[in-house]
DSSP file (Angstrom, degrees, kcal/mol; ACC not computed):
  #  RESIDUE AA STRUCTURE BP1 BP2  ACC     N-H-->O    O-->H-N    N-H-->O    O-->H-N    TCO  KAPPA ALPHA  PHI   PSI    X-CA   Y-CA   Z-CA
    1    1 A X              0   0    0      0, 0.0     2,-0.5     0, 0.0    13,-0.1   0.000 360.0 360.0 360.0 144.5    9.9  -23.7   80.4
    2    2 A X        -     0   0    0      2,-0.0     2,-0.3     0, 0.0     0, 0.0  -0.854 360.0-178.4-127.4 144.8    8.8  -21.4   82.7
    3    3 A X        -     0   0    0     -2,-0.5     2,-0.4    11,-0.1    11,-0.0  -0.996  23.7-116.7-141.0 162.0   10.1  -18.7   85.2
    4    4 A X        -     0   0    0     -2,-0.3     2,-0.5     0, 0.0     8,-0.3  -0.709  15.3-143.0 -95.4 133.0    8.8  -15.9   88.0
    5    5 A X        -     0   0    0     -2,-0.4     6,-0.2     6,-0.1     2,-0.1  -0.817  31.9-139.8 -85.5 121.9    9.1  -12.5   87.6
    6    6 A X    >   -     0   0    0      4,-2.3     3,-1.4    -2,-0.5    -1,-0.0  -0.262  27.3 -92.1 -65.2 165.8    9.8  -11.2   91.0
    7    7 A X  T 3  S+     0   0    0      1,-0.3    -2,-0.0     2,-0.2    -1,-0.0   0.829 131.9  44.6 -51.8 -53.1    8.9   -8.4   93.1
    8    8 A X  T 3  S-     0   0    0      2,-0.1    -1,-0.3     1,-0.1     3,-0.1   0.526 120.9-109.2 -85.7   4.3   12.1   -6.5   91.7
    9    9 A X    <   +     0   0    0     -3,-1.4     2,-0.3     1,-0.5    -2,-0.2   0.815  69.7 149.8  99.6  37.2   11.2   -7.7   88.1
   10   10 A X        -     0   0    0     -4,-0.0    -4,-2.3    -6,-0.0    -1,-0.5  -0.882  32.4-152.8-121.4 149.9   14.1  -10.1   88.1
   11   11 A X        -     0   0    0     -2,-0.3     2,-0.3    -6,-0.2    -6,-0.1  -0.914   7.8-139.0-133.9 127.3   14.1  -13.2   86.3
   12   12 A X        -     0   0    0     -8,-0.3     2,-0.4    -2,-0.2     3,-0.0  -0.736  25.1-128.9-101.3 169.3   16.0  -16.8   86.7
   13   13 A X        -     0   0    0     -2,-0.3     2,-0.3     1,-0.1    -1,-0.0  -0.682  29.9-118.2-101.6 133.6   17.3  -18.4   83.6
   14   14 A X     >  -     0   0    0     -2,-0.4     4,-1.9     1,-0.1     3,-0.4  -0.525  30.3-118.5 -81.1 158.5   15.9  -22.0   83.7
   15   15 A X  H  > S+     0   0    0     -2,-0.3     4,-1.9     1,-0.3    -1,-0.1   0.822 107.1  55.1 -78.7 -19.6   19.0  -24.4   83.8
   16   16 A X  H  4 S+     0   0    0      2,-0.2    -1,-0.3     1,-0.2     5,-0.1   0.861 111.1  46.7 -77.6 -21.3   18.8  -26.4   80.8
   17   17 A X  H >> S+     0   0    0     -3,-0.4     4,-2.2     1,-0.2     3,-1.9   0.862 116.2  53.6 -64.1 -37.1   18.6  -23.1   78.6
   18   18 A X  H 3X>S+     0   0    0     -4,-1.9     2,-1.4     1,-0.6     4,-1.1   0.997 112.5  34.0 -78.2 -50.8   21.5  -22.1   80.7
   19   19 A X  H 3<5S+     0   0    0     -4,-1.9    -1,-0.6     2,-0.2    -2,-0.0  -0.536 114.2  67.7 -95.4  80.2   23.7  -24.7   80.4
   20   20 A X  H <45S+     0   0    0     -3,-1.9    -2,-0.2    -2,-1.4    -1,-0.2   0.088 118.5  26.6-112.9 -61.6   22.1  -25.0   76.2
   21   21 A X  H  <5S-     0   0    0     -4,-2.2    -2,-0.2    -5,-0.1    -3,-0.1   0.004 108.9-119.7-108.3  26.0   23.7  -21.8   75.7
   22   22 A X  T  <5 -     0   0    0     -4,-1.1    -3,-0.2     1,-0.2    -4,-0.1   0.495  37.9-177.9  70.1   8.9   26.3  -21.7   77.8
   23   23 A X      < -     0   0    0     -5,-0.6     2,-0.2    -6,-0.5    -1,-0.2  -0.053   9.3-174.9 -47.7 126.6   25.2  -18.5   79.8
   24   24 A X        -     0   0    0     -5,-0.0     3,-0.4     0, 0.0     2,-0.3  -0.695  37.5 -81.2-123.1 179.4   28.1  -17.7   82.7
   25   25 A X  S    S+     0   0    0     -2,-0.2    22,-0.1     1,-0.2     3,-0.1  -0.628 119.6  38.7 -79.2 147.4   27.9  -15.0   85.3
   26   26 A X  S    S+     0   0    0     -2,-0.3    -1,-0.2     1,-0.3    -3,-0.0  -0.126  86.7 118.4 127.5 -39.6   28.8  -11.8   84.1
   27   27 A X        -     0   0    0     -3,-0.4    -1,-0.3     1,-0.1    19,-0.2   0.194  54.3-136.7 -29.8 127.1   27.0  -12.3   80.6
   28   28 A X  E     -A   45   0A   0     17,-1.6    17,-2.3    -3,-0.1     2,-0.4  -0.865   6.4-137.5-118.3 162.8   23.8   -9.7   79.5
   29   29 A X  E     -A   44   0A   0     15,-0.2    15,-0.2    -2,-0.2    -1,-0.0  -0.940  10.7-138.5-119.8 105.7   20.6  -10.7   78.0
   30   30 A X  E     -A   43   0A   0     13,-3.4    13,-1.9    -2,-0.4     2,-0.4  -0.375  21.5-163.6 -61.6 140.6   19.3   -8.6   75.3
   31   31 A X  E     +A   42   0A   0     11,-0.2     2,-0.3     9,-0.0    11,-0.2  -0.996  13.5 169.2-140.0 130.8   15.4   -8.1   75.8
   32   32 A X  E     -A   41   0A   0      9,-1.7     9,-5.0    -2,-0.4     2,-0.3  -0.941  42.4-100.5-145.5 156.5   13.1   -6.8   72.8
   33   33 A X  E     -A   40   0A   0     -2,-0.3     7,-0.3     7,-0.2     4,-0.1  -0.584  41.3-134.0 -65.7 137.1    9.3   -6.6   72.4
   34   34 A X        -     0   0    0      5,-2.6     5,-0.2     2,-0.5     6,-0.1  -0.287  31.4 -95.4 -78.8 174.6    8.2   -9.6   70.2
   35   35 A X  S    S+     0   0    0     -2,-0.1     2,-0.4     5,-0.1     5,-0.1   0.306 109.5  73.7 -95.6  30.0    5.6   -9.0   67.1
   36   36 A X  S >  S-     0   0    0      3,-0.3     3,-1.4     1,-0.1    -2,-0.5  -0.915  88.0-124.1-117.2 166.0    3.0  -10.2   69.8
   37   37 A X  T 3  S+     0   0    0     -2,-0.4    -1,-0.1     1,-0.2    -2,-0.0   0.629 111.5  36.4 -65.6  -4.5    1.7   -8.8   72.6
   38   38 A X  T 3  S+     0   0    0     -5,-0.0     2,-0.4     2,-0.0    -1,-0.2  -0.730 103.2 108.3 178.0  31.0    2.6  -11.3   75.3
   39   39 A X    <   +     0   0    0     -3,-1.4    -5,-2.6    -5,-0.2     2,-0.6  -0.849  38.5 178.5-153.0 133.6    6.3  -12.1   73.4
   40   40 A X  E     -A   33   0A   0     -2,-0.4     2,-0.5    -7,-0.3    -7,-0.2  -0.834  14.1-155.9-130.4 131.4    9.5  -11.3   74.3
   41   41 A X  E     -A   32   0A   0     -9,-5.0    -9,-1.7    -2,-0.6     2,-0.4  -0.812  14.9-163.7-107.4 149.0   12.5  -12.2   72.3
   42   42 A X  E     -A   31   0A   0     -2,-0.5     2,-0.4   -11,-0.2   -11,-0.2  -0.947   4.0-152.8-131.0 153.1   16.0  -12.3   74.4
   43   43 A X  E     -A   30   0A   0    -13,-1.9   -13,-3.4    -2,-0.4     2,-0.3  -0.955  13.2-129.4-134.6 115.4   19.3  -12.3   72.9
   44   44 A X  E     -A   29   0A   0     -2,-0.4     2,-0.5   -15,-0.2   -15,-0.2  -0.361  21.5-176.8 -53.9 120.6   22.3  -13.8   74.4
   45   45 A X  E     -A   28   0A   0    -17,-2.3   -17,-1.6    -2,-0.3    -1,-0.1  -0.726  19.9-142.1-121.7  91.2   25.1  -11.5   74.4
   46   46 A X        -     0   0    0     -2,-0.5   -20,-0.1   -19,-0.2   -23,-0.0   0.076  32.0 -94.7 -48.4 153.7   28.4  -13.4   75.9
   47   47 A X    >>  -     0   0    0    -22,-0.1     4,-2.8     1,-0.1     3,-0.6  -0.165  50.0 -95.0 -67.4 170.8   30.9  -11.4   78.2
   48   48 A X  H 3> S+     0   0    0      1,-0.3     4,-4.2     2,-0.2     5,-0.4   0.963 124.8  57.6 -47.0 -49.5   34.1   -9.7   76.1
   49   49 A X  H 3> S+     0   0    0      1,-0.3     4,-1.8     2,-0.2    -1,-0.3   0.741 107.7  47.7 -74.7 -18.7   36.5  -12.3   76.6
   50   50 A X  H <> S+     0   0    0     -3,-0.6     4,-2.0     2,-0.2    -1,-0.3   0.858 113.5  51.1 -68.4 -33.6   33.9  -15.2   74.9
   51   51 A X  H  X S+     0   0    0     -4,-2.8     4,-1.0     2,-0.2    -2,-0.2   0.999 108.1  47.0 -59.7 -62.5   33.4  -12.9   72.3
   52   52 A X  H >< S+     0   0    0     -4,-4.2     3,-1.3     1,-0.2    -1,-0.2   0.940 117.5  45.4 -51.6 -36.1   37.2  -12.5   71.8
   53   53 A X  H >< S+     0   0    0     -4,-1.8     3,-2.4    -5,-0.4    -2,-0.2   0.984 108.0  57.0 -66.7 -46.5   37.6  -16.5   71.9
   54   54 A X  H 3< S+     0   0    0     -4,-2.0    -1,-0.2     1,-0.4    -2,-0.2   0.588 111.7  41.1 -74.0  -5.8   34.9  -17.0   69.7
   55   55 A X  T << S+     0   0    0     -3,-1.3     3,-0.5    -4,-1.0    -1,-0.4   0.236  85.0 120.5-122.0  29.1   36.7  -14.8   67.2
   56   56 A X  S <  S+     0   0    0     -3,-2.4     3,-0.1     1,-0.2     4,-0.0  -0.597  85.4  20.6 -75.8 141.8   40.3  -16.2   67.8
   57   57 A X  S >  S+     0   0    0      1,-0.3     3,-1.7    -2,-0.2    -1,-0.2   0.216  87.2 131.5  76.3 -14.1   41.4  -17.5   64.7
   58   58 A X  T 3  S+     0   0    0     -3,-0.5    -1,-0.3     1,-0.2    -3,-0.1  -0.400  76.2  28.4 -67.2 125.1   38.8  -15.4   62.7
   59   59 A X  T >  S+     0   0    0      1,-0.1     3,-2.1    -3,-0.1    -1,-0.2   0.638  84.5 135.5  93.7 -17.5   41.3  -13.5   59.5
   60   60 A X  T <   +     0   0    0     -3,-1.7    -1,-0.1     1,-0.3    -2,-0.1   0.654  57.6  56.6 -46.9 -22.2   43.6  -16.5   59.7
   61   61 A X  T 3  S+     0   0    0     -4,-0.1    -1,-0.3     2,-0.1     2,-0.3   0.138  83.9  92.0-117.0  35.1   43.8  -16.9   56.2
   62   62 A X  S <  S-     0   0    0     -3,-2.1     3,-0.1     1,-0.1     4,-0.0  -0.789  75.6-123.6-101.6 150.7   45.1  -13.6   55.4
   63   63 A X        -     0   0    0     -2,-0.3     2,-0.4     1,-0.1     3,-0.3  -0.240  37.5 -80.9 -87.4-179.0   49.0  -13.2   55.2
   64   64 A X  S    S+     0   0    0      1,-0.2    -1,-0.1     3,-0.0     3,-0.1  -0.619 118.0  13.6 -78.9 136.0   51.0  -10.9   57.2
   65   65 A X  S    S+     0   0    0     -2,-0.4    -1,-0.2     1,-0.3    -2,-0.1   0.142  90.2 143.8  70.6 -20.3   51.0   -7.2   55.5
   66   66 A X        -     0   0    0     -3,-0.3     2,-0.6     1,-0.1    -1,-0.3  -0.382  49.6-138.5 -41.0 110.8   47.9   -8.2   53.2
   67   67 A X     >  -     0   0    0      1,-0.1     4,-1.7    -3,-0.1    -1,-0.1  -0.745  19.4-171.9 -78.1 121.4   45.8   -5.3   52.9
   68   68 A X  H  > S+     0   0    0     -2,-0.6     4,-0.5     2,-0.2    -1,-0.1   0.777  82.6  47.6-100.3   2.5   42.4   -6.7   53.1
   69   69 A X  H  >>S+     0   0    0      2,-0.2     4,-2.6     1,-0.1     5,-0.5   0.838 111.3  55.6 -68.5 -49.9   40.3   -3.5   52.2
   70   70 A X  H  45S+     0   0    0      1,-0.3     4,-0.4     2,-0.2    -2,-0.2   0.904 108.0  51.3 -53.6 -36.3   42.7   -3.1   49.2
   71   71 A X  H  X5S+     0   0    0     -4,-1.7     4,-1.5     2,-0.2    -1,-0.3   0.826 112.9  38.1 -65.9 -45.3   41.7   -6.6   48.3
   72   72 A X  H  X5S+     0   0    0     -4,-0.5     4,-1.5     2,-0.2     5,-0.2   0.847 107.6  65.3 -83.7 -26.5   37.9   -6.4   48.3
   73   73 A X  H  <5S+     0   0    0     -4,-2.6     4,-0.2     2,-0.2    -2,-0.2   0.614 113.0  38.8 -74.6 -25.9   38.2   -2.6   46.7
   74   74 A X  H  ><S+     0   0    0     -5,-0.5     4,-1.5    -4,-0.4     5,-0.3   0.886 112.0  52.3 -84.3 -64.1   39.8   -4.9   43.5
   75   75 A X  H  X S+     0   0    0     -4,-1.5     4,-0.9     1,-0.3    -2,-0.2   0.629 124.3  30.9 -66.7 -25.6   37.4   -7.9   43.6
   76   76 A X  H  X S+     0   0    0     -4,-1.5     4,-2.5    -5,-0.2    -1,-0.3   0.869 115.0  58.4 -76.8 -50.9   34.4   -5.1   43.5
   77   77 A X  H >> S+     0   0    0      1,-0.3     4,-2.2    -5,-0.2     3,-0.7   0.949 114.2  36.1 -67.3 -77.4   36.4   -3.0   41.6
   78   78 A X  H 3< S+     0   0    0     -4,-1.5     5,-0.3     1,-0.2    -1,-0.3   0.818 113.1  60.4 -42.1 -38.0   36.6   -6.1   38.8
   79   79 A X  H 3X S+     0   0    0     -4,-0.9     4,-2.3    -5,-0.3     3,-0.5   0.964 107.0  46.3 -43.1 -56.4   32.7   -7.3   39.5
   80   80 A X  H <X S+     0   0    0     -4,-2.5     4,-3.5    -3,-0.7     2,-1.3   0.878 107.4  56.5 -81.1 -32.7   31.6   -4.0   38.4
   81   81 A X  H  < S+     0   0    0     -4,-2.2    -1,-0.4    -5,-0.3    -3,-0.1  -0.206 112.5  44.8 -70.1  47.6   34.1   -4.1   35.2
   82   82 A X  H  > S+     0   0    0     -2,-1.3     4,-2.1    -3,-0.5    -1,-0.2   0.168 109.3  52.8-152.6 -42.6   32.3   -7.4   34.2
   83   83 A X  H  < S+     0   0    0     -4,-2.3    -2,-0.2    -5,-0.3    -3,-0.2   0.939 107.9  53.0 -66.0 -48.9   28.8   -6.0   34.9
   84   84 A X  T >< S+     0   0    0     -4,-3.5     3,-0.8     1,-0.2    -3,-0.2   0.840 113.5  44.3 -80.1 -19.6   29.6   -2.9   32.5
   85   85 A X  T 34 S+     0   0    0      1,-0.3     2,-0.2     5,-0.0    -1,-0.2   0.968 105.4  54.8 -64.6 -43.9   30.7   -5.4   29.5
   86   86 A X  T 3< S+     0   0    0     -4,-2.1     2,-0.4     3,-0.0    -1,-0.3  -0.074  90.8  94.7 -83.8  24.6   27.9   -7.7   29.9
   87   87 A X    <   -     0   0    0     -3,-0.8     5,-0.0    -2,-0.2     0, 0.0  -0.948  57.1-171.2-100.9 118.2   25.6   -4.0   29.4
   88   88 A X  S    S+     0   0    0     -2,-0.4    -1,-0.1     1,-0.1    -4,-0.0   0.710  87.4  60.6 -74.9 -16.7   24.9   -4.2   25.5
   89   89 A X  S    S-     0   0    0      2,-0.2    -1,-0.1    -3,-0.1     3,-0.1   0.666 103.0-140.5 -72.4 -37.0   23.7   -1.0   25.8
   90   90 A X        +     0   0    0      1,-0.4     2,-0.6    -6,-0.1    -2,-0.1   0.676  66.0 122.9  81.6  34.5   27.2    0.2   27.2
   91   91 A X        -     0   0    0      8,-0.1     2,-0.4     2,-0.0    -1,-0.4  -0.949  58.0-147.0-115.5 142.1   25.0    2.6   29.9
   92   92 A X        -     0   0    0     -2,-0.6     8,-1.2    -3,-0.1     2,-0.7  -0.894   5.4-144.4-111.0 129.7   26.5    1.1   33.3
   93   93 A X  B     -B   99   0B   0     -2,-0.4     6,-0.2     6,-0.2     4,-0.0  -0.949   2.7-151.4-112.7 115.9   23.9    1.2   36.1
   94   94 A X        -     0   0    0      4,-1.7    -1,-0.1    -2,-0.7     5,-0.1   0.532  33.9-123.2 -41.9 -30.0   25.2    2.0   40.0
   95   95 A X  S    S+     0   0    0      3,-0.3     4,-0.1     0, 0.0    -1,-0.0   0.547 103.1  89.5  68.2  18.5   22.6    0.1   41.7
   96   96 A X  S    S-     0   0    0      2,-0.4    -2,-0.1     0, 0.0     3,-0.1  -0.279 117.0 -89.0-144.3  47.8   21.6    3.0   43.5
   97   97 A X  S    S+     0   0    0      1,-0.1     2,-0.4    -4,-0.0    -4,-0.0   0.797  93.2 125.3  61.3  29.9   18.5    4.3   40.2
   98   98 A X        -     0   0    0      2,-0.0    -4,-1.7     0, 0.0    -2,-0.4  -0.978  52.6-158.4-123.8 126.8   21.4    6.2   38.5
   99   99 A X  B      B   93   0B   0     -2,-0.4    -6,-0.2    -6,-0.2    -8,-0.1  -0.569 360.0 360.0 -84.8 138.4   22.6    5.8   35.1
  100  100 A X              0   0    0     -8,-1.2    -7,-0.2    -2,-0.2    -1,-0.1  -0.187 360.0 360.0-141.9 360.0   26.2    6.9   34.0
């Protein structure tokens, strides 16, 4: 599909892309250099309030008062105690080239 860059460098969105992705007024298009010369990658970026629907429901399956940092700060916290048993060496490695 093709479109014309106008005099003021403005661009129309051809209408089957538009209605593909669902593009409304209001709505930005991200624009970045491709790895050719002569390519241009665009990224749809929806106005707030699709962003907020599209995250409605998002977190649903956490209960009310559930810390869910406190929960991932165990589940790591236990990963890493499973990683230092299974060391026969008993030297526990950070992931980050440091030895303890």
């Amino acid at each position: 599909m093709e479109s014309t860059v106008t005099t003021k460098n403005m661009v129309s969105i051809p209408q089957a892309l538009s209605r593909h992705f669902g593009i409304e007024p209001g709505w930005k298009l991200d624009w970045k250099p491709g790895d050719k010369p002569d390519e241009i990658i665009v990224k749809v970026i929806p106005d707030r309030a699709e962003r907020g629907r599209r995250l409605m429901g998002q977190g649903s399956d956490l209960k009310a008062g559930q810390d869910a940092v406190a929960g991932l700060v165990a589940e790591r916290k236990s990963e890493l105690e499973a990683e230092y048993a299974a060391e026969p060496s008993g030297v526990y490695k950070t992931g980050h080239g440091t030895e303890t």
